[in-house]
C-alpha positions in Angstrom: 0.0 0.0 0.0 1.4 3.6 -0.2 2.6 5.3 2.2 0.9 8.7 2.9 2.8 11.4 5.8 0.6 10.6 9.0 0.5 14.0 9.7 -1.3 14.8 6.3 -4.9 14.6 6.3 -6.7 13.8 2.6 -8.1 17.2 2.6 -4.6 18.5 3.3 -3.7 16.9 0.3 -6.5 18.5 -1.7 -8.4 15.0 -1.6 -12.5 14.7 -1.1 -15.1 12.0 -2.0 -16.7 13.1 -4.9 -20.3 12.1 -5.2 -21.7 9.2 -6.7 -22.9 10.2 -10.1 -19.6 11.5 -10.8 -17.4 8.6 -13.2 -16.7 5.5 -11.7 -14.1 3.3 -12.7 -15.9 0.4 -11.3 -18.2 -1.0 -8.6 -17.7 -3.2 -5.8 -19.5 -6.2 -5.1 -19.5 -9.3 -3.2 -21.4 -12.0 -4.1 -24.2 -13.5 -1.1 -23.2 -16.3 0.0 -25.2 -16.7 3.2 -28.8 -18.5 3.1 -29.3 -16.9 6.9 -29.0 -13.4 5.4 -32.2 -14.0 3.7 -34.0 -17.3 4.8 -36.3 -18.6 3.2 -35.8 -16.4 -0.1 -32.1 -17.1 -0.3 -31.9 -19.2 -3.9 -33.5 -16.7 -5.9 -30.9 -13.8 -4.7 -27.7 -15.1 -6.3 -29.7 -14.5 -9.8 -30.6 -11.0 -9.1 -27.2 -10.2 -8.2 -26.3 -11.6 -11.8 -28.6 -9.0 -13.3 -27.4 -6.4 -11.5 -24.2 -7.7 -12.4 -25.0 -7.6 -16.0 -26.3 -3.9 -16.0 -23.0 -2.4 -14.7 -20.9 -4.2 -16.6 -22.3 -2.7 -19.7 -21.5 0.1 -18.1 -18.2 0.1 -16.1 -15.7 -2.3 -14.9 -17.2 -4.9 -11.4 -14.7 -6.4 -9.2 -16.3 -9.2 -7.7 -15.2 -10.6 -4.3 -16.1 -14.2 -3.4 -15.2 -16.8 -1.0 -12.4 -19.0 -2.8 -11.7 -20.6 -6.0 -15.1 -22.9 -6.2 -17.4 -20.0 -6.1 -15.8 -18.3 -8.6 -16.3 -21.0 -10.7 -19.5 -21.5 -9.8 -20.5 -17.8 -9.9 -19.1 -17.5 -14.0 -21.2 -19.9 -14.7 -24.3 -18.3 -13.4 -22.6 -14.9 -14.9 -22.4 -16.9 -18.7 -25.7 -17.8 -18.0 -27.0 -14.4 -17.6 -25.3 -12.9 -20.6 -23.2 -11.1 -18.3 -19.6 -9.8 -20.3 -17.2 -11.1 -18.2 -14.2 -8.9 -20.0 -15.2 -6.1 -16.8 -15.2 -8.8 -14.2 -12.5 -9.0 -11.7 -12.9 -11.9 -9.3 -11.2 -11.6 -5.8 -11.5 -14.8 -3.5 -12.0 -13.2 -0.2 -13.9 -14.5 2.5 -16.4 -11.9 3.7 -19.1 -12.2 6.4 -21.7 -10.7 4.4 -22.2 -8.9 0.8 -23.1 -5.0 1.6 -19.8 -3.4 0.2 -21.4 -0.1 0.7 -21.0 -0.6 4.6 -18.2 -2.5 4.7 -16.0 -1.3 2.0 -13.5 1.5 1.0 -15.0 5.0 0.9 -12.9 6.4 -2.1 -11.2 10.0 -2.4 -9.8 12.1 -5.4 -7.7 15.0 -5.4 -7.9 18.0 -7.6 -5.2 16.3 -10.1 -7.4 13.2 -10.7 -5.7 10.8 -8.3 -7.6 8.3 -6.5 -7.7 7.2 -2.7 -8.7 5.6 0.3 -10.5 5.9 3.8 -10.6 2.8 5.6 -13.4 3.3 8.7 -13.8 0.7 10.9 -16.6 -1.6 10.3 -18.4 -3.6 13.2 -21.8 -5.2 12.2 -23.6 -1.9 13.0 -22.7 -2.5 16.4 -25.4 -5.0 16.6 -23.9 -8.3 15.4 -21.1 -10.5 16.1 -19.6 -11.8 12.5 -18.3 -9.0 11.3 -14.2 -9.2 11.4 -14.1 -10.6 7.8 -16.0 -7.5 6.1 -13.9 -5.2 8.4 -11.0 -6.4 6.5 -11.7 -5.5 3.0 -10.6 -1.6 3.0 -7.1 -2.8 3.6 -7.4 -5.5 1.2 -8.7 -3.0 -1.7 -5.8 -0.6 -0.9 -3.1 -3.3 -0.9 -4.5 -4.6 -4.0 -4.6 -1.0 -5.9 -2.0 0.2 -3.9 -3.8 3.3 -3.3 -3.1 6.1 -0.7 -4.7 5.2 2.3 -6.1 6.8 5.2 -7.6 5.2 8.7 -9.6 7.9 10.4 -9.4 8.0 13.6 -9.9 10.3 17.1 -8.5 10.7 20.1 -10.5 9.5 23.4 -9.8 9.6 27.2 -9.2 5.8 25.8 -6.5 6.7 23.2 -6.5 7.5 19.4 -9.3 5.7 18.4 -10.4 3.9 15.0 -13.9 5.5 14.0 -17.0 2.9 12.8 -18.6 4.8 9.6 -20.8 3.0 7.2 -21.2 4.4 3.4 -24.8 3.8 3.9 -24.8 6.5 6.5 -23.7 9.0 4.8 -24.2 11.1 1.1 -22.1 14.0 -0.4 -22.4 15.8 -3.0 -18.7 15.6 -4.1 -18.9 19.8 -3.5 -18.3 19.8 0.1 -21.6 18.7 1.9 -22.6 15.8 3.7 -25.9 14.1 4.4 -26.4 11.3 7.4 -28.8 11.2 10.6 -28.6 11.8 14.1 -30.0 8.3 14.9 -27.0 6.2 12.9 -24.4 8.0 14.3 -25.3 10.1 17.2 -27.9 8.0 19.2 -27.8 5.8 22.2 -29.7 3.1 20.7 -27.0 1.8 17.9 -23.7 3.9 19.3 -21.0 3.7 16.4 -18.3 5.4 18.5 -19.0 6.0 22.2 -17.9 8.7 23.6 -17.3 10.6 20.1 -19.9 13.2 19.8 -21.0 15.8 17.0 -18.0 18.0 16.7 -15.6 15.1 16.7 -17.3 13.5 13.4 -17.9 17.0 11.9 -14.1 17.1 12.1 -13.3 13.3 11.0 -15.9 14.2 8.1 -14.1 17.4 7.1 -10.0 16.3 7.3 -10.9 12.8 5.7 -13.7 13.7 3.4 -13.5 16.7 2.5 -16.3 17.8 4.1 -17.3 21.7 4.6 -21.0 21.0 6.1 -23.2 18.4 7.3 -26.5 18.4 7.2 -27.8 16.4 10.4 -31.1 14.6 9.4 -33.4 13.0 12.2 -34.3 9.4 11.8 -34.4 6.8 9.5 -37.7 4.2 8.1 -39.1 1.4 9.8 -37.6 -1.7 9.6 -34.1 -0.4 8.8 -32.0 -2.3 11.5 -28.8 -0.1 10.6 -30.9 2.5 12.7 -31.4 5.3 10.5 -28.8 4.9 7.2 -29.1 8.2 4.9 -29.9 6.4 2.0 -33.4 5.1 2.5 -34.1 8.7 3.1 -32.4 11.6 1.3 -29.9 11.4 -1.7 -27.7 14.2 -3.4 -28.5 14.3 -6.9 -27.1 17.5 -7.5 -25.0 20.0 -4.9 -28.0 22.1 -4.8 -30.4 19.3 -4.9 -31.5 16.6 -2.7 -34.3 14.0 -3.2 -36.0 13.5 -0.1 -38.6 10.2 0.8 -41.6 11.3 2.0 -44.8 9.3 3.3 -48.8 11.0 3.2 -50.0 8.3 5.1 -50.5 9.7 8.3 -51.2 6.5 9.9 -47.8 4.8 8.7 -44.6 4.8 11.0 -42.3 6.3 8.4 -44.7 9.7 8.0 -43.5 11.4 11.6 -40.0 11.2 10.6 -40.2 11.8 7.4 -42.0 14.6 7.6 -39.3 15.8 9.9 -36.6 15.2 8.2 -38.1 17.2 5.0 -38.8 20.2 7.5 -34.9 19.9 8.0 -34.1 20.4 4.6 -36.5 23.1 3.7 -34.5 24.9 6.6 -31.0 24.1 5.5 -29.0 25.8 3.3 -25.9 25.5 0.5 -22.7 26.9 1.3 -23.5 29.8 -0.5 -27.0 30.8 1.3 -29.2 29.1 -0.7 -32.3 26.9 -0.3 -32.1 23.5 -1.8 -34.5 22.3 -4.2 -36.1 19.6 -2.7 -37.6 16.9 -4.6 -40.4 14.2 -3.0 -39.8 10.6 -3.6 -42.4 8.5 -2.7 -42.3 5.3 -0.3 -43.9 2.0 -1.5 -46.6 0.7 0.4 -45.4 -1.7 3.3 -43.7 -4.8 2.7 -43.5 -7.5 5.3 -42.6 -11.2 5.6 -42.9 -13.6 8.5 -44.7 -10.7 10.2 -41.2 -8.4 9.7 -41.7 -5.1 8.3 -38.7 -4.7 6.0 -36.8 -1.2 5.1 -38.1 -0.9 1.4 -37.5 2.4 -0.3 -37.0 4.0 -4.0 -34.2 6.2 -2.5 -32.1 2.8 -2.5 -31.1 3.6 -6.2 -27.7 3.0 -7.2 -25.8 5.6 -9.8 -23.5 3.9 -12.0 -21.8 5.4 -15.2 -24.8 6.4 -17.8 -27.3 4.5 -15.0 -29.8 4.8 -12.2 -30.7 1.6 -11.1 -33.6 1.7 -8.8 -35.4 -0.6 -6.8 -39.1 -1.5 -7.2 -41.4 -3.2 -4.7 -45.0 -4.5 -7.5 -46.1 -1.4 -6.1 -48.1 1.4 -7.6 -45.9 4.0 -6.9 -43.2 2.2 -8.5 -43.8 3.6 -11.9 -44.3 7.0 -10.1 -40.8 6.9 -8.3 -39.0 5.8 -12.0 -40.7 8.6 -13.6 -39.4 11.2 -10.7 -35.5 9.8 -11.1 -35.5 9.8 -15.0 -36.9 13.7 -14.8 -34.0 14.5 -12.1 -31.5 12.3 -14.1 -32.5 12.9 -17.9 -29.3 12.2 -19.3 -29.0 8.5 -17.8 -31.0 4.7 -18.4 -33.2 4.6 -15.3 -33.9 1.0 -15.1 -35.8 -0.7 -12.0 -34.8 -3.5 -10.5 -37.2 -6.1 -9.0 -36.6 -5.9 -5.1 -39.3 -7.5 -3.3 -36.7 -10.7 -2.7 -33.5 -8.4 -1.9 -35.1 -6.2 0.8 -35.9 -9.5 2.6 -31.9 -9.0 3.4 -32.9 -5.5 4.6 -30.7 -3.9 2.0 -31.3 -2.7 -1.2 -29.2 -1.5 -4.1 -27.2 0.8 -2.8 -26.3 -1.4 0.1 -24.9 -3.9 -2.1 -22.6 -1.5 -4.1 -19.8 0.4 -3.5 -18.1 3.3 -6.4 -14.5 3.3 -7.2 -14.5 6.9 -8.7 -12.4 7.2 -12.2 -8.6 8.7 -12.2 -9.2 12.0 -14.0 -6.2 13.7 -16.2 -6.3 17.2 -15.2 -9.4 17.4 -13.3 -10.0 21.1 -12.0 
């Protein structure tokens, strides 16, 4: 792995994590391997993930991780099968715990020549369950493999420096120097990340690793999300002065207190430069639940690859409503739904399962 100066932070360096629908060189994936992460619905998952598969690799380059040697053979089969061109695979047999790369994985940077990094945050099961240490391992294992500057955030405590738990899923930027996440992930009681690190402390972490100059501090997150509140079932960047925001009219549903808040939130908040954002709704499906669990199903799930907006649908109504409201704010990319009435039984979506390797730029400004 490079070496970076410890005393250098990325945004020292001129470094920031751009946002998502800016050019990736590839996604991240690892393929499910797990029948307990979805039981009872576990043998029809492995084919969705070969669709999804197949839509980014027309796209953009996949690197793949699986458990050994067998399951890659066993997963290019299913990936022929599907039509999928394996010329943008990369296969990389490592043993994971579980498949959400966007939690688990590398959060890339990239500096104002181009050049591509790494944060590696500590990962630990959403402080909720044990198997975990696998998954933990995979930033170091990206940056090793591209031998990419590297950066493990950290702060200190009355305990010592200490390595900081962040999920991708918590958080969304809009690669111009703001941040979105909730209080609930990373600030409550309930699901405590990092004891003992408050507000300020994160702020700070956000700002020297990310490049962050504000964040905006959302309330809660849906029902049935047991990450406790992850950013993106609720409110996405899709443009630095635009967020799309989930909203619920039912007034009888869980989700339509916090929703409701967290829109009040955003109505309130401001761009760097003074100005409201333009806020744009995005409906919620109708409940989904299975063996009497309500499960965290949401359109704001999507998933922006190059030229792409994949986007999960529930058989819902408001299905073709929520693809019609991403292909007006997107207009100059595909946006193709992807059936996820199977893949939310994993309580994850699309955006859970991926994570973006921006592109090296040649004299970016």
């Amino acid at each position: 792995m490079s070496s970076v100066p410890p005393a250098k932070t990325p945004r020292e360096l001129g470094y920031r994590m751009p946002a998502e629908w800016e050019p990736h060189h590839a996604t991240w994936l690892a393929w499910p391997h797990n029948p307990e992460d979805w039981p009872g619905k576990f043998p029809s998952i492995p084919w969705l993930y070969a669709e999804i598969v197949r839509l980014l690799a027309a796209r953009e380059h996949v690197e793949l991780i699986v458990e050994n040697a067998a399951a890659q053979r066993r997963v290019t089969g299913m990936l022929r099968r599907a039509a999928v061109s394996l010329d943008r695979i990369r296969f990389h047999q490592w043993p994971t715990n579980r498949g959400w790369t966007r939690d688990s994985g590398p959060i890339f940077v990239r500096n104002a020549q181009g050049q591509v990094g790494l944060t590696n945050w500590r990962f630990n099961g959403w402080a909720k369950y044990p198997d975990w240490p696998l998954d933990n391992q995979l930033p170091a294992r990206v940056g090793v493999l591209l031998g990419l500057p590297a950066w493990q955030p950290s702060v200190q405590s009355q305990d010592g420096a200490k390595h900081l738990v962040l999920e991708g899923g918590s958080i969304d930027t809009d690669g111009a120097g703001s941040l979105l996440t909730t209080e609930e992930c990373l600030l409550s009681d309930v699901q405590q990340r990092n004891p003992g690190v408050g507000r300020e402390h994160l702020e700070r972490a956000f700002s020297d690793f990310l490049g962050i100059d504000q964040v905006l501090w959302l309330n809660r997150g849906i029902a049935g999300d047991d990450t406790h509140g992850h950013i993106d079932d609720i409110a996405r960047f899709a443009a630095p002065d635009l967020i799309i925001a989930a909203v619920e009219p039912d007034t009888s549903d869980p989700n339509y207190v916090p929703l409701a808040e967290n829109l009040g939130r955003l109505k309130s908040a401001r761009t760097p430069a003074g100005k409201q954002f333009t806020i744009v709704e995005l409906p919620m499906p109708r409940p989904i639940v299975f063996r009497n669990q309500r499960v965290p199903a949401s359109y704001a799930n999507f998933y922006l690859a190059n030229g792409v907006v994949l986007v999960p649908t529930f058989h819902d109504r408001n299905d073709r409503t929520a693809l019609n409201i991403l292909a007006e704010v997107f207009p100059d990319r595909d946006v193709i739904g992807v059936h996820s009435v199977d893949l939310i039984w994993g309580l994850g979506a699309l955006h859970c399962m991926t994570q973006q390797q921006p592109a090296e730029i040649t004299n970016s400004l």
